[in-house]
C-alpha positions in Angstrom: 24.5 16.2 12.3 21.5 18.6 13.3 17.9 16.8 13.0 15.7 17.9 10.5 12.4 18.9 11.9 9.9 16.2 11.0 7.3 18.2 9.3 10.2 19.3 7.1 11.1 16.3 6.3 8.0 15.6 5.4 7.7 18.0 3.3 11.1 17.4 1.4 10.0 13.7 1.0 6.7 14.4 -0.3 8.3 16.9 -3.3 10.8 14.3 -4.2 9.0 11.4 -4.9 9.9 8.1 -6.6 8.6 5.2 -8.2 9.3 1.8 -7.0 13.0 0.2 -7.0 14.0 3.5 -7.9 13.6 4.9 -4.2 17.6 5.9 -3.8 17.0 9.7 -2.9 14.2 8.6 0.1 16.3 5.9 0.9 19.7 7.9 1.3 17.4 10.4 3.7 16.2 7.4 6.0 19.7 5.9 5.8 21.5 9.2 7.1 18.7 9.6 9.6 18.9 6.4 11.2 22.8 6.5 11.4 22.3 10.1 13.0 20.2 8.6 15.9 22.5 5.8 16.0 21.2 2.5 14.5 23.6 0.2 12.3 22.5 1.2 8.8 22.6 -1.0 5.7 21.5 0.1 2.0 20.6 -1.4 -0.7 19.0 -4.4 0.8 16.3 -5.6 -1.8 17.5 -3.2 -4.3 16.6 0.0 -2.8 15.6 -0.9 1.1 17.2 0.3 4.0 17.6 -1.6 7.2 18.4 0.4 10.5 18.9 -2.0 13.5 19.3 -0.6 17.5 20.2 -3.3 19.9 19.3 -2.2 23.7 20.2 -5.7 25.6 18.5 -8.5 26.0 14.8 -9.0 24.9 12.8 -9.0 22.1 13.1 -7.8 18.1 10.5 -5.6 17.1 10.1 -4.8 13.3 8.7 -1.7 12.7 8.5 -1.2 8.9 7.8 1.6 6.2 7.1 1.8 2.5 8.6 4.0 0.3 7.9 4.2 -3.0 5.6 6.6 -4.9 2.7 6.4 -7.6 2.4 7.6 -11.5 0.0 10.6 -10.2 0.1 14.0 -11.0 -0.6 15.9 -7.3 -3.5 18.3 -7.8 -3.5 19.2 -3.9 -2.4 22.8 -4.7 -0.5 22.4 -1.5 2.8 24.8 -1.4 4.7 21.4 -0.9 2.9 19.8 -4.1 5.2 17.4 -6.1 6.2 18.7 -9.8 8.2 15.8 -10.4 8.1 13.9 -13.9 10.2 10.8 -14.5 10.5 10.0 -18.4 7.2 12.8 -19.0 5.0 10.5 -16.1 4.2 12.9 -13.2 5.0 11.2 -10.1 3.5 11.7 -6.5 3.3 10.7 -3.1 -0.5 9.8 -3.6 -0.5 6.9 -1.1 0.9 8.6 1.7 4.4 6.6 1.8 5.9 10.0 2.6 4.0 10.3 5.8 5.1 6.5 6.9 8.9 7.0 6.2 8.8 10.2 8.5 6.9 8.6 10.9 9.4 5.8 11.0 12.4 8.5 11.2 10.5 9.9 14.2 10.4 6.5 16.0 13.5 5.9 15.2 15.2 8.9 17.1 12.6 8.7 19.7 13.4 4.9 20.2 16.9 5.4 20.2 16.5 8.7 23.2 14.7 6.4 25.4 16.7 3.1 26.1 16.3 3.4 29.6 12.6 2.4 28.9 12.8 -0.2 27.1 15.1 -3.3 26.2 15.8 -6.1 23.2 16.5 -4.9 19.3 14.4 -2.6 16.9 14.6 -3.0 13.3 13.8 -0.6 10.9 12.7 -1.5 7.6 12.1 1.1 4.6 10.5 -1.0 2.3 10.6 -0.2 -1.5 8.4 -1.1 -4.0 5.1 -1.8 -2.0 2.9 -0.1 -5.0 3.8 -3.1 -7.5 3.8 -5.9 -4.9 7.9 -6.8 -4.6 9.3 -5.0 -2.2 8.8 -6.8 1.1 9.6 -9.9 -0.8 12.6 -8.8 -2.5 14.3 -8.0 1.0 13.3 -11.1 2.1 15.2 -12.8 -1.0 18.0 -10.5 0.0 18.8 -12.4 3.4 16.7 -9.6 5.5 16.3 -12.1 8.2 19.5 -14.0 8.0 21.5 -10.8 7.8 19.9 -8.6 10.5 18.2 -11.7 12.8 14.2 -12.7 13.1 11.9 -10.5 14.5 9.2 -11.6 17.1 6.8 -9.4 16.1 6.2 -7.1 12.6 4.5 -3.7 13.3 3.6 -1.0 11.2 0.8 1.7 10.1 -0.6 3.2 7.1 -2.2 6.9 6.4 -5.8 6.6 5.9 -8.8 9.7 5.0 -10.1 9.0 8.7 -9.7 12.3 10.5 -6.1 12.5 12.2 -6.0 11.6 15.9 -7.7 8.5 15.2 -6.1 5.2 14.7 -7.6 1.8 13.3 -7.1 -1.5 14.3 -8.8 -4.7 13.2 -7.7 -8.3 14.6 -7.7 -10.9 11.4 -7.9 -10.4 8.1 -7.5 -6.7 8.1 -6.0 -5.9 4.3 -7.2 -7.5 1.0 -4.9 -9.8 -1.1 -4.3 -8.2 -4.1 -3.7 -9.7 -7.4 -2.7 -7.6 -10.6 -3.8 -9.2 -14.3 -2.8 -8.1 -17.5 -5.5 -9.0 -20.8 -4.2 -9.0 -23.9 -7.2 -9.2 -26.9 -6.0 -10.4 -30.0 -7.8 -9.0 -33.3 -7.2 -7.8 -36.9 -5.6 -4.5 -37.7 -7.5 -2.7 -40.9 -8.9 1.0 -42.0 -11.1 2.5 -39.9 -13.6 2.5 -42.8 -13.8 -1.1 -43.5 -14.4 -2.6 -40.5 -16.0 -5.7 -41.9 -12.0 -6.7 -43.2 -10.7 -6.7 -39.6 -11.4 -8.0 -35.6 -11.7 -4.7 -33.9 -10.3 -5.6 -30.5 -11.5 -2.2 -29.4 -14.8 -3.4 -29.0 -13.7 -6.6 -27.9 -12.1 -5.1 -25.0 -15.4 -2.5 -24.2 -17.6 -5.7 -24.1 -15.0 -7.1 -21.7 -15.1 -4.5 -19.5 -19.0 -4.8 -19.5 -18.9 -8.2 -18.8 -16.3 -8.4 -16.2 -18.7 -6.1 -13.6 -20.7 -8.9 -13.4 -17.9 -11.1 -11.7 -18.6 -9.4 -8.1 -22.4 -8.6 -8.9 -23.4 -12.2 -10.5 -20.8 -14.7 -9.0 -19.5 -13.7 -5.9 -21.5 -14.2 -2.6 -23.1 -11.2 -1.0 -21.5 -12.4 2.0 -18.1 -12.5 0.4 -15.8 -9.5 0.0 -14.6 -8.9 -3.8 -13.5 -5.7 -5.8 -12.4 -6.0 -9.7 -11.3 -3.0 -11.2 -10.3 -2.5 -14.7 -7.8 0.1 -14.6 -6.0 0.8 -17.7 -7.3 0.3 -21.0 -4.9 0.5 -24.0 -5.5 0.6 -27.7 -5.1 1.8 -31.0 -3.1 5.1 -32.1 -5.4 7.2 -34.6 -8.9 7.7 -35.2 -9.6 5.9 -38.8 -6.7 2.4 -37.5 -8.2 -0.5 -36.1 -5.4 -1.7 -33.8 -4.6 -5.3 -34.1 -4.7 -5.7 -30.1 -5.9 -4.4 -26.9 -4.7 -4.6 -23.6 -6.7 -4.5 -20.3 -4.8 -3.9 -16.5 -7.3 -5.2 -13.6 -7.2 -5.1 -10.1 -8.5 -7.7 -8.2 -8.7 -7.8 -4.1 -10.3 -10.5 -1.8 -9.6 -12.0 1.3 -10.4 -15.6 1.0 -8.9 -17.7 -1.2 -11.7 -19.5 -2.5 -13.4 -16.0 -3.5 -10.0 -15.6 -5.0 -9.5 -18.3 -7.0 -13.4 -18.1 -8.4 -12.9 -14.5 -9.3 -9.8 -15.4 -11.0 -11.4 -18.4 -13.1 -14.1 -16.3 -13.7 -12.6 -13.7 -15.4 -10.6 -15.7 -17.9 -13.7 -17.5 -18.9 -15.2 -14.1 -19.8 -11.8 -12.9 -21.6 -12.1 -16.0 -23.9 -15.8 -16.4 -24.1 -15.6 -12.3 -25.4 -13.0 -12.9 -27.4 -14.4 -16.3 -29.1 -17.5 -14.0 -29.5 -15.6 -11.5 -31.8 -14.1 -14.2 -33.7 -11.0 -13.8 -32.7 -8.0 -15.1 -34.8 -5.9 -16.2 -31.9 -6.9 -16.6 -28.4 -6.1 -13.7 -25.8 -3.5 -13.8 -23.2 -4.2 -13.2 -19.3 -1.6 -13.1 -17.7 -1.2 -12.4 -12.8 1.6 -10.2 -12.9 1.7 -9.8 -9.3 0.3 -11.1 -6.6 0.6 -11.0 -2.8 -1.7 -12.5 0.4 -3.9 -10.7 2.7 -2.6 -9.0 5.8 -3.8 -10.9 8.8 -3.3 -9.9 11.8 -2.4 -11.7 14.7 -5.5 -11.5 17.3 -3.7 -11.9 20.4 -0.9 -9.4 19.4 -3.5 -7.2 17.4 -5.9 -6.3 21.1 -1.9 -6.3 22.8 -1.4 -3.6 20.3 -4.8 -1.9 21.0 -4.0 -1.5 24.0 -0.6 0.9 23.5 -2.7 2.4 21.2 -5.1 3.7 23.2 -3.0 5.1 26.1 -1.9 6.9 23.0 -5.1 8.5 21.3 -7.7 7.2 24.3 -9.5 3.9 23.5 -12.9 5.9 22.4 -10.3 6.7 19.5 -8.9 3.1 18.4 -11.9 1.9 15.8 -12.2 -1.4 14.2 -12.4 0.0 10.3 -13.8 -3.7 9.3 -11.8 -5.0 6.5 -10.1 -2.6 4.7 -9.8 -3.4 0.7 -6.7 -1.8 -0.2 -3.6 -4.3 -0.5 -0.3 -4.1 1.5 2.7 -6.6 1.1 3.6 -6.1 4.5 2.3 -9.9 5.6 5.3 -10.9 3.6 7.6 -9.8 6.7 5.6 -11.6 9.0 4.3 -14.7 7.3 8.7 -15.5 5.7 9.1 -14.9 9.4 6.6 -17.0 11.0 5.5 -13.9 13.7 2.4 -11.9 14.7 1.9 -9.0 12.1 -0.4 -5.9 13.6 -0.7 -3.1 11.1 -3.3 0.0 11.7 -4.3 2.6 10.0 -3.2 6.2 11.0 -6.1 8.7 10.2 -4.2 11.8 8.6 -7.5 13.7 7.3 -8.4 16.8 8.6 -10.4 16.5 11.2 -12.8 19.2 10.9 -14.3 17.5 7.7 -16.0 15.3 10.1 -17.1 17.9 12.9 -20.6 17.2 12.3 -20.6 13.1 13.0 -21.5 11.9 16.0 -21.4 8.4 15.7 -18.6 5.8 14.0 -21.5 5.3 11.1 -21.5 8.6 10.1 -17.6 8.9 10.4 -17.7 6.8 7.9 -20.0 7.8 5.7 -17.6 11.2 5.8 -14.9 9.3 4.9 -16.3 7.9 1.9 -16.6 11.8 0.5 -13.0 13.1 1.3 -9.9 12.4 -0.7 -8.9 8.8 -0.5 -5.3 7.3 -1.2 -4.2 7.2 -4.6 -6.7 10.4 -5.5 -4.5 13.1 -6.5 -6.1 14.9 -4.3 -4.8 12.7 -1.1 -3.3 15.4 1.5 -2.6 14.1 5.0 -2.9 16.9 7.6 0.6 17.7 9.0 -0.4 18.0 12.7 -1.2 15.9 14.4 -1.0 12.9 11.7 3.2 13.0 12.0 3.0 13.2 16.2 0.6 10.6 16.7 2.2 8.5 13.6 5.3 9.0 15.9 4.0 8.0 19.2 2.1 5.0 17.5 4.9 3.4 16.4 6.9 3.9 19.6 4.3 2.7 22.1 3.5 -0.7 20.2 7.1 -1.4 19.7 7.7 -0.8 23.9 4.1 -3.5 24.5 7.0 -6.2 23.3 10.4 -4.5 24.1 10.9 -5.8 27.6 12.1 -3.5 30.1 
């Protein structure tokens, strides 16, 4: 079988997306990929996941892992590459970056698999579905991951970020935000649009919700504390001159301690009823955590081990500490159902000369704050040199534990 060229593989995966549990094209591509470099290749673990293992000898397993699943986005990059694809009239698109992590992964895979002479032990590598609704990592665990295809000692893996490629992020600790998804439901009265007195309009009942919930971060969480509650999805009503009988409300909620968590959490039920008690509503509304997954934390000890690969990678000048990154990722579950060190870094894939002009870490991040983040539909990783260094990230903190 002749390897595909990485950049077009890239390329194929990013105008094919799919949505999560419903991964079976990406997954068929990693599957024949890993076989062709010659790892022992299982589908359809957790569903859609694919699990390629290479054992070199004696020594340790390495996990290196890769989501993926897609988002509900329509692409806007203009790219030549951009996705068109729809599933049931949603456009669907490789917003995240999960694209750029399954190539990676291939590339590390055949790399891993040319160079046994340098290394020794077992690789394992995981193509995760479903990380964008919080199941995947635990599905495969439910699935036997560990039972069928042995423990790791270590879990490793990397996700595109809008730092300019050629850099790489690390941060010991808590380094990803839990993540906790919450579905409102506001119960009201249905009526005509020009007799509102006769119903409960549960459209305004959800707008003075949404009010009220920015004050959970602003007015009841610590300045100290880290917090983010976003409402993301408000749903009501069908014509103008209807008042719905209810309302819906998706929020996003991320934090990193518990406590935080659980107060954010309280909090914003007691402002659900309290709002909907307010409106006089005739039932009480629902709230419902649909999913919910820890913080990554990463190991310090195997975190400054993994720096250190790192840097004879990109130079140590190059390896930041991005401080605690806010966006969610269910790859703790690996680690923490396996009781191992987790170390997972970001992988800056934006172009670099967006940030020609700073001259100091501060500024680099004040750049990044202006440049298409993940999930914008505007999200385009640079091909070069995000795949390579992707690549040669994932192979040189696999070799700090494979012994040789």
């Amino acid at each position: 079988m002749i390897a595909v060229n990485l950049a077009d593989l890239y390329r194929d995966l990013h105008q094919h997306p799919e949505l999560a549990f419903a991964e079976t094209r990406t997954a068929s591509v990693a599957a024949r990929e890993l076989r062709a470099a010659g790892f022992e290749t299982t589908e359809g673990v957790g569903r859609t996941g694919v699990v390629g293992v290479l054992r070199n000898g004696d020594g340790p397993t390495v996990l290196l892992r890769a989501d993926m699943d897609a988002l509900p986005v329509e692409e806007k990059t203009g790219l030549p590459y951009a996705s068109t694809a729809v599933v049931d009239g949603t456009p669907v698109a490789h917003a995240c970056g999960h694209d750029v992590h399954v190539t990676c992964l291939v590339g590390a895979a055949r790399r891993l698999a040319a160079e046994t002479d340098g290394w020794r032990g077992t690789v394992l590598a995981v193509f995760q579905p479903a990380e964008e609704v919080g199941g995947g990592a635990e599905t495969m665990v439910e699935d036997g991951l560990f039972d069928r295809f042995g423990k790791p000692d270590v879990v490793l893996g990397q996700h595109v970020a809008p730092i300019p490629a050629g850099f790489l992020g690390v941060r010991p600790g808590p380094a990803f935000a839990a993540s906790d998804t919450v579905r409102v439901v506001l119960h009201g009265r249905g009526g005509h649009g020009s007799r509102p007195e006769a119903a409960v309009d549960p459209v305004v009942m959800a707008a003075a919700t949404v009010l009220r919930l920015q004050t959970v971060v602003s007015r009841e969480i610590a300045g100290g504390d880290t917090c983010v509650v976003t409402v993301g999805a408000v749903r009501a009503g069908t014509v103008a001159n209807i008042i719905p009988d209810d309302a819906e409300l998706l929020l996003s909620v991320r934090s990193y301690d518990p406590v935080v968590r659980a107060r954010a959490l309280n909090a914003i039920e007691r402002i659900v009823r309290a709002e909907a008690a307010a409106s006089n509503a005739p039932r009480d509304p629902e709230v419902t955590v649909v999913t919910s997954y820890p913080a990554a934390v990463n190991d310090a000890e195997a975190a400054d081990r993994a720096r250190v690969a790192l840097s004879a990678v990109v130079g140590a000048e190059r390896v930041v500490d991005p401080g605690p990154v806010t966006g969610s990722e269910d790859v703790g579950v690996f680690a923490t159902a396996a009781g191992v060190p987790l170390v997972y870094w970001l992988l800056g894939g934006a172009d670099p000369a967006a940030f020609a002009a700073a001259t100091t870490f501060d500024e680099l991040r004040h750049v990044a704050a202006t440049v298409p983040a993940n999930h914008s539909p505007l999200f385009a990783p640079v091909i070069s040199p995000t795949l390579d260094i992707g690549v040669e990230a994932l192979v040189a903190a696999a070799k700090a534990w494979l012994a040789t």
